[in-house]
C-alpha positions in Angstrom: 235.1 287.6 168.1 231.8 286.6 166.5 232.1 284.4 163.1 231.0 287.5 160.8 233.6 289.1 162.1 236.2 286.6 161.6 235.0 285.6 158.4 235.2 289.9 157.7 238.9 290.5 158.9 239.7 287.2 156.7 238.5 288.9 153.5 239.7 292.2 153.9 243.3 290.6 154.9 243.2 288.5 151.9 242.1 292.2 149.9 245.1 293.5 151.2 247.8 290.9 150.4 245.7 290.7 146.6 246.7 294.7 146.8 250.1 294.8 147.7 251.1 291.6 145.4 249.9 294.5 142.8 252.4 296.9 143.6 255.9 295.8 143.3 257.7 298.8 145.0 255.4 297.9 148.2 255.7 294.6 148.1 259.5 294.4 148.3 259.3 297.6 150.8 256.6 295.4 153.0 258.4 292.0 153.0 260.2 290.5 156.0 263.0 288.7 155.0 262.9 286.8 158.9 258.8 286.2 158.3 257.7 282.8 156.5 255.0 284.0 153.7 252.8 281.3 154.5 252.4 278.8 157.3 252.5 275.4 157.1 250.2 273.1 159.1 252.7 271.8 160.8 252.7 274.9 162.5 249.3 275.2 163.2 248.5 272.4 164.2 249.7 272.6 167.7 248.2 275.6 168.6 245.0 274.6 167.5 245.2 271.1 169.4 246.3 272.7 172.5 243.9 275.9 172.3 241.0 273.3 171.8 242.0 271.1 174.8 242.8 273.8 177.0 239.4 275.4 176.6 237.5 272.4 177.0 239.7 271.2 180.2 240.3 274.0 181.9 241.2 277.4 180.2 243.7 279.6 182.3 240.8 282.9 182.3 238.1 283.8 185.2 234.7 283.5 184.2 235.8 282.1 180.8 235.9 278.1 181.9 233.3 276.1 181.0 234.6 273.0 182.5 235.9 274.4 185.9 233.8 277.4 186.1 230.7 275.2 185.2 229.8 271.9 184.5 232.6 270.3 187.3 229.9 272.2 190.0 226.6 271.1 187.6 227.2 267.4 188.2 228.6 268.2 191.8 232.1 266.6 191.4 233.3 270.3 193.3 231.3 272.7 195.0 232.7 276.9 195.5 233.7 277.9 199.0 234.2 281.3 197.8 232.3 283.2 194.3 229.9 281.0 194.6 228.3 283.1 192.0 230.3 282.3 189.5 228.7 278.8 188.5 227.8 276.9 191.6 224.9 278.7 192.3 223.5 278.1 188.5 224.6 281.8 187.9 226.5 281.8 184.5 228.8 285.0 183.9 228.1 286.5 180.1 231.8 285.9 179.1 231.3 282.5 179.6 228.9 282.0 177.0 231.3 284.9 174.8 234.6 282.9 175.1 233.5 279.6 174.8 231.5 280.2 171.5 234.3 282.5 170.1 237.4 280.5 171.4 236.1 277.4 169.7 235.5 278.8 166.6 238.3 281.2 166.6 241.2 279.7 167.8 240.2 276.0 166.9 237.6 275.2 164.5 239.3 278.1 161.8 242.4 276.4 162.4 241.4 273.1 161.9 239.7 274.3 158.7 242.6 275.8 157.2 244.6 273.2 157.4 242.4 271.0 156.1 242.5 273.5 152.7 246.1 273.5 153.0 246.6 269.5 152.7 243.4 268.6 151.0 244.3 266.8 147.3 246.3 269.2 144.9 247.1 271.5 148.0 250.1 272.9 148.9 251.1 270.9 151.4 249.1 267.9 150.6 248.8 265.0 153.1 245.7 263.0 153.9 246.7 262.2 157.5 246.7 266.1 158.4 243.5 265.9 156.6 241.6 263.1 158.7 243.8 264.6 162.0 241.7 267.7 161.3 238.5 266.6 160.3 238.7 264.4 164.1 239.3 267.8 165.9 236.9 269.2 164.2 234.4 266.7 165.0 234.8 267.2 168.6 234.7 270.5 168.9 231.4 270.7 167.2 230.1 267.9 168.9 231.0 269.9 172.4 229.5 273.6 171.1 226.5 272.0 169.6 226.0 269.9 173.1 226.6 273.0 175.0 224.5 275.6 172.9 222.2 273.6 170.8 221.5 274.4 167.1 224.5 276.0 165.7 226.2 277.7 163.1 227.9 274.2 161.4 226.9 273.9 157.5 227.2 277.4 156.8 229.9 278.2 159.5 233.9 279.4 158.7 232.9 280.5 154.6 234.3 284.0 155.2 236.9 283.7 152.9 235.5 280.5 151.1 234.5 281.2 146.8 230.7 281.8 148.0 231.5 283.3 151.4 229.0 284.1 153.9 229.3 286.4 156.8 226.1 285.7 158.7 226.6 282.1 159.1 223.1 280.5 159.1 222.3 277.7 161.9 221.6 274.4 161.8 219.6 272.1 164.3 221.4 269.3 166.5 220.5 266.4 164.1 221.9 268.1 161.3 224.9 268.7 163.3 225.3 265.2 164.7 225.3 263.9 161.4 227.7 266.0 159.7 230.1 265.4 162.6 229.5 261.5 162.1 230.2 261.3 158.9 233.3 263.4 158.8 234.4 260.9 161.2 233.9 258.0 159.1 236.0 260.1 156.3 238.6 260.9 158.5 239.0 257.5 159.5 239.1 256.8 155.5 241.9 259.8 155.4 243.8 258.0 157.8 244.0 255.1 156.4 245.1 256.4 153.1 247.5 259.0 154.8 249.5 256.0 156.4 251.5 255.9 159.6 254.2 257.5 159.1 254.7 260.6 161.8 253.4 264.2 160.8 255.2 267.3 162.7 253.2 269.3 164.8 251.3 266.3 166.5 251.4 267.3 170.0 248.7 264.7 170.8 249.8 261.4 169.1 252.9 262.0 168.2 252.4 261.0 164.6 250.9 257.5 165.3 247.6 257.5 162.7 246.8 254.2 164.8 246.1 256.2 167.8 244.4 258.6 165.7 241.7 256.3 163.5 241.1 254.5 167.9 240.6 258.1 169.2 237.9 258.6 165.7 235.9 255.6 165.4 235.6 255.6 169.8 234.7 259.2 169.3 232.4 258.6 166.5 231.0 255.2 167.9 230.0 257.3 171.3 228.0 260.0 169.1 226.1 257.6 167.7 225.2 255.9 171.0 224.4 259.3 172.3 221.8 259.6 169.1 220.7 256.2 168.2 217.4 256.4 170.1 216.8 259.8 167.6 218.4 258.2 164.8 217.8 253.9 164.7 219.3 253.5 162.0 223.1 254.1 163.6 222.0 250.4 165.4 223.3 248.9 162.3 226.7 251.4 161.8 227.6 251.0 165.6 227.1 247.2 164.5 229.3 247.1 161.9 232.1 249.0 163.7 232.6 246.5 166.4 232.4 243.5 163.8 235.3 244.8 161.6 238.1 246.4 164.4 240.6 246.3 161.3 238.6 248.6 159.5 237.7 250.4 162.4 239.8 250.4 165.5 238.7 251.5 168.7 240.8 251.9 172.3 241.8 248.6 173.3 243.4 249.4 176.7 244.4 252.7 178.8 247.5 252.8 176.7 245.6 254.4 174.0 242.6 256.5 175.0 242.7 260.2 173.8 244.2 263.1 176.0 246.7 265.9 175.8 250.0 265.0 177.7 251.4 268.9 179.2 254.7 269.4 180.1 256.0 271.2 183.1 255.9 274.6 182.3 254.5 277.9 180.1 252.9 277.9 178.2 252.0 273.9 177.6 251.5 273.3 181.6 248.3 271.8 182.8 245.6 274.4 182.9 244.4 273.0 186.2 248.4 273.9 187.5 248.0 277.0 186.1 244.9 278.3 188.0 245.1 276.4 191.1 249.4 276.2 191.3 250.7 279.3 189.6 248.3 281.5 190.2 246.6 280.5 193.7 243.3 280.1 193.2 241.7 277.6 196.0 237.8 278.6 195.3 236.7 275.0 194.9 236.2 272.2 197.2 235.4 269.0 196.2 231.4 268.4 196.7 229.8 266.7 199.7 227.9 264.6 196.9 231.0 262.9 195.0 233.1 262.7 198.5 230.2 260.9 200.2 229.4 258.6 197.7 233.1 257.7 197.0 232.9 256.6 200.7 229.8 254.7 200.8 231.6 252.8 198.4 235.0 252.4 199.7 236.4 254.0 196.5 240.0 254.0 196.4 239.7 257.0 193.6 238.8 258.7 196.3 242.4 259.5 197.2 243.4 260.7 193.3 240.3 262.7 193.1 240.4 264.7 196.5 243.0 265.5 199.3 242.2 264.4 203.1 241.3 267.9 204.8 244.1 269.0 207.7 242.3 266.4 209.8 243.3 263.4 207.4 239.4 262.8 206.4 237.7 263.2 203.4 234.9 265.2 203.2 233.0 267.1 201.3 230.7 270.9 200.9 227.4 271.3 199.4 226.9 273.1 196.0 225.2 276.1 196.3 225.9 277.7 199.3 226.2 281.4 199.5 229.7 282.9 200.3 228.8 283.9 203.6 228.3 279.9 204.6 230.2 278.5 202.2 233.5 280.0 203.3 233.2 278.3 207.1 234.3 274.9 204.6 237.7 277.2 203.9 240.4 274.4 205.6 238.0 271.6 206.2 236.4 270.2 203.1 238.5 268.0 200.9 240.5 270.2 198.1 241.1 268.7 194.6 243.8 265.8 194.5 247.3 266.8 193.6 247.4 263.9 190.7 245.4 266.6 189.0 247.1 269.6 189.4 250.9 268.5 188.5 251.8 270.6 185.5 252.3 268.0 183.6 248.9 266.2 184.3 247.1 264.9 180.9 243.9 266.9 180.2 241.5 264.1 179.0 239.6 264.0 175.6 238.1 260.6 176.0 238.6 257.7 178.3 239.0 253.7 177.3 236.7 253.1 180.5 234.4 255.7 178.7 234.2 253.8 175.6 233.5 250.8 177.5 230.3 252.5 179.9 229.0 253.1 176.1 229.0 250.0 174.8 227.7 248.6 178.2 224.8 251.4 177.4 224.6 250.1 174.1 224.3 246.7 175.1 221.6 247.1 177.5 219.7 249.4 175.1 219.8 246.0 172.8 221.3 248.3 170.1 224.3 246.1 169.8 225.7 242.5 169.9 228.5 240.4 171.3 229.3 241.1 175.4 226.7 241.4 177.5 226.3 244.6 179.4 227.4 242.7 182.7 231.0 242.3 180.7 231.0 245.9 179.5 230.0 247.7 182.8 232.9 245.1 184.5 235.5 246.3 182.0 234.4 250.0 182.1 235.0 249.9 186.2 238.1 248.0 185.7 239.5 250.2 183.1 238.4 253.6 185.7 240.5 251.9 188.0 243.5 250.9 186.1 243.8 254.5 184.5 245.1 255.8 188.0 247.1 252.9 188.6 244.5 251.3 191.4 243.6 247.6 191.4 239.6 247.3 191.7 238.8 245.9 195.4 237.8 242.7 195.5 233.9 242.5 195.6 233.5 246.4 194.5 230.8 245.3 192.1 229.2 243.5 194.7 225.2 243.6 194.5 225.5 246.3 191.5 223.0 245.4 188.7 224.6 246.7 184.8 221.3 249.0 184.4 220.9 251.7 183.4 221.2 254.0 186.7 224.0 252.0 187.6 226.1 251.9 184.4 225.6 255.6 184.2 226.4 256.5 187.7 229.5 254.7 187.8 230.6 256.5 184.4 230.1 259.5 186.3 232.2 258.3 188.6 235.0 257.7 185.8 234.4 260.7 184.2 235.8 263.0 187.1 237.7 265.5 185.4 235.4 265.6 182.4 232.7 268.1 183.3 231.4 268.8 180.2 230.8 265.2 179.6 229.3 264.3 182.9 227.1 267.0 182.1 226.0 266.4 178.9 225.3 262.2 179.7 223.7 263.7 183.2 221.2 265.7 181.1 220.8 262.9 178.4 219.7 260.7 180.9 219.0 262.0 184.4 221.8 260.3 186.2 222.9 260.2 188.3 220.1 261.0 190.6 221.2 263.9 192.8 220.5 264.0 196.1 218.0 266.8 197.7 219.4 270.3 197.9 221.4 272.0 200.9 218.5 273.9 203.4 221.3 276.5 203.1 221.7 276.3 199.2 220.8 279.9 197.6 220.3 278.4 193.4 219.4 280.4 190.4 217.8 279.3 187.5 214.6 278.3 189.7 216.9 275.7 191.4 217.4 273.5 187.9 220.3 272.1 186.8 220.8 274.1 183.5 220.1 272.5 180.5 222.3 274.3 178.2 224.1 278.0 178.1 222.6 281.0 176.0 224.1 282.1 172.7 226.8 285.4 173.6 225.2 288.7 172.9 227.7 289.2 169.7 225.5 286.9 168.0 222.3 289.6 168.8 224.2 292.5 167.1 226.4 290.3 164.6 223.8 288.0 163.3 220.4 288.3 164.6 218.5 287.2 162.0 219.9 283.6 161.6 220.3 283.6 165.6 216.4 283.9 165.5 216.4 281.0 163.3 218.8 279.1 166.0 216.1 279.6 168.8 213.4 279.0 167.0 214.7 275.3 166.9 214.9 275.7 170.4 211.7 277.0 171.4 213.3 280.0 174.3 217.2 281.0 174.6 217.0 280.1 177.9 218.9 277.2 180.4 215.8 275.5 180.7 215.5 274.2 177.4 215.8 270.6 176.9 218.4 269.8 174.0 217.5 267.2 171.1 219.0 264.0 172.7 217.2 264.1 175.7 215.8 260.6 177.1 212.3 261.1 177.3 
């Protein structure tokens, strides 16, 4: 469902309650005495957490997975051995594009909004710590549309039922976006603080615990930054004054606290990964040659959590790429996806603490902050990878590794298995890691490129042309060539 059309059924549903609250024969006909007249956010709230986090994990729909149908095969962490058409080979299936765009403004970022307008001050329900939960989600979820598509609809976006509502959301470029979502961050952190720590129902994440909440924030809004400082120098001095004052601004301090999404063991809060893989059977991915063989060259131990040995008790990997007709001959002898990460209850992962750490290492070696050296970040971030699946780091792992920059990044890529999306966006940010040379037998679309970003869905063409226009003109083309904003150059 596009945004004018959400922001439409809104209004004409609001219409018709104004209507029948007119009429007092209707309104006591039309009134169900087992229905609650208005929901509470602590009712929304956990669908909108776990509809946002599904989607950008997993999602249970074909051809509707940005993470598994995509970007896990973009940054070769899995190749397809079957449908190899459906992502691998570059190929991107239109309801891709369609739910990804609708699903995180539908089912998240409108949530998130309204309760924000249902505990802001003098609200119903008011409660500053549903307020700054909100505003966190929100942050994300922009920061991952507006990292997938480009310019977006953001300043203008969810007014359909708003005192000045628009229908035809306007778009905004990616600085503007970055911005916004950085300095909603530093309010929410502000909201939390006021909102206190006492536990808010509905928190499927945290629990209630507003300390996890203000870490999971100022790590979130301290990696944005990072991601934009060389477009925006003055964040040098904010990323700064973070790390000097962790009181006012705590960050994850250990693997105890990073941000993820803990599932339970069954419908309709199960892993997504269980779901697709477990439940309902599907085995079209292998893990790729390219992860697998660089895991070994390194004697990884996460080699074992990430991938399964094949029937022959080795580890090995497929080439991305390959058409069906050769990749199926890998069916029963390339490695299949570790069974740490397809247990039902298996967290899905927002951010990492070994994530936080590879960006301050960046940050350090970029000279844009102050205090460890990157040596002590990159040794942390490695460490912490390690720790997160219960491994001990070998002795000598980091052995003749340098903290620069190919180095640091590849071994976040490393740590960000799981995180597709992520991988993806800090591949195309900064070209690593380098990949190596296709497959002779690799059949790639998109002129053999890695894609730089997805097109907008086709709704937005009939819905909202003229302000789509407006989107790719900030782009230049509408195409997956098209470098985004934060590029390295």
């Amino acid at each position: 469902m596009s945004l004018m059309k959400i922001a439409l059924r809104n209004s004409l549903l609001a219409g018709l309650l104004l209507s029948a609250a007119c009429t007092g024969e209707f309104d006591e006909m039309n009134t169900n005495p087992n229905g609650p007249e208005e929901v509470g956010p602590e009712v929304i709230l956990p669908y909108a957490l776990e509809k946002t986090v599904d989607r950008a994990w997993g999602h249970r729909t074909r051809n509707e997975r940005v993470n598994i149908d995509l970007a896990m095969c973009w940054v070769q962490y899995w190749a397809r051995n079957i449908y190899t058409n459906e992502g691998d080979n570059y190929n991107v299936q239109p309801s891709v594009n369609s739910a990804t765009w609708n699903g995180f403004y539908s089912e998240s970022l409108i949530n998130f909004k309204r309760i924000m307008l249902l505990t802001a001050p003098g609200a119903d329900y008011e409660n500053a710590t549903y307020e700054g939960m909100s505003m966190v989600m929100t942050a994300w979820t922009y920061s991952l549309l507006t990292d997938i598509f480009g310019p977006i609809p953001y300043s203008d976006a969810l007014k359909g039922t708003s005192d000045d509502p628009s229908f035809s959301p306007a778009y905004d470029d990616m600085e503007t976006v970055y911005r916004g979502i950085i300095a909603m961050l530093d309010e929410a952190n502000a909201k939390l603080m006021e909102g206190g720590p006492e536990a808010s129902a509905g928190d499927i994440m945290f629990g209630g615990d507003v300390l996890r909440w203000k870490k999971f924030g100022n790590s979130l809004r301290l990696k944005l930054m990072n991601r934009v400082v060389h477009k925006i120098p003055e964040y040098k001095a904010e990323m700064q004054k973070m790390l000097d004052d962790p009181t006012t601004y705590p960050m994850f301090t250990s693997n105890d606290d990073y941000a993820y999404l803990q599932h339970t063991s069954s419908l309709p809060s199960n892993n997504e990964w269980h779901q697709v893989m477990r439940q309902d059977n599907r085995s079209d991915w292998s893990m790729s040659e390219t992860l697998v063989d660089k895991l070994k060259a390194l004697d990884d131990p996460r080699l074992e959590v990430y991938a399964n040995a094949n029937p022959e008790g080795a580890y090995m990997g497929m080439p991305n790429g390959l058409p069906d007709a050769v990749a199926t001959n890998y069916l029963g002898t390339a490695s299949t996806i570790g069974d740490y990460f397809l247990r039902p209850e298996a967290p899905s992962i927002i951010m990492s603490y070994s994530e936080l750490l590879f960006v301050l290492a960046e940050a350090a070696l970029d000279g844009d902050i102050s205090g460890k050296t990157a040596e002590e970040y990159f040794t942390m971030a490695v460490e912490a990878s390690f720790e997160q699946y219960g491994l001990e780091m070998p002795a000598g792992y980091l052995e003749g590794m340098t903290a620069d920059k190919a180095t640091i990044m590849t071994q976040k890529w490393i740590a960000l298995y799981g995180e597709g999306i992520e991988a993806w966006t800090e591949y195309r940010r900064t070209g690593y890691p380098v990949m190596p040379p296709d497959d002779p037998q690799s059949a790639f679309q998109n002129d053999g490129d890695v894609p730089t970003r997805i097109v907008y869905p086709t709704s937005e063409q009939s819905l909202n042309n003229a302000n789509l226009q407006q989107g790719i003109s900030m782009l230049g083309t509408d195409n997956m060539h098209t470098e985004l904003w934060w590029v390295e150059n």
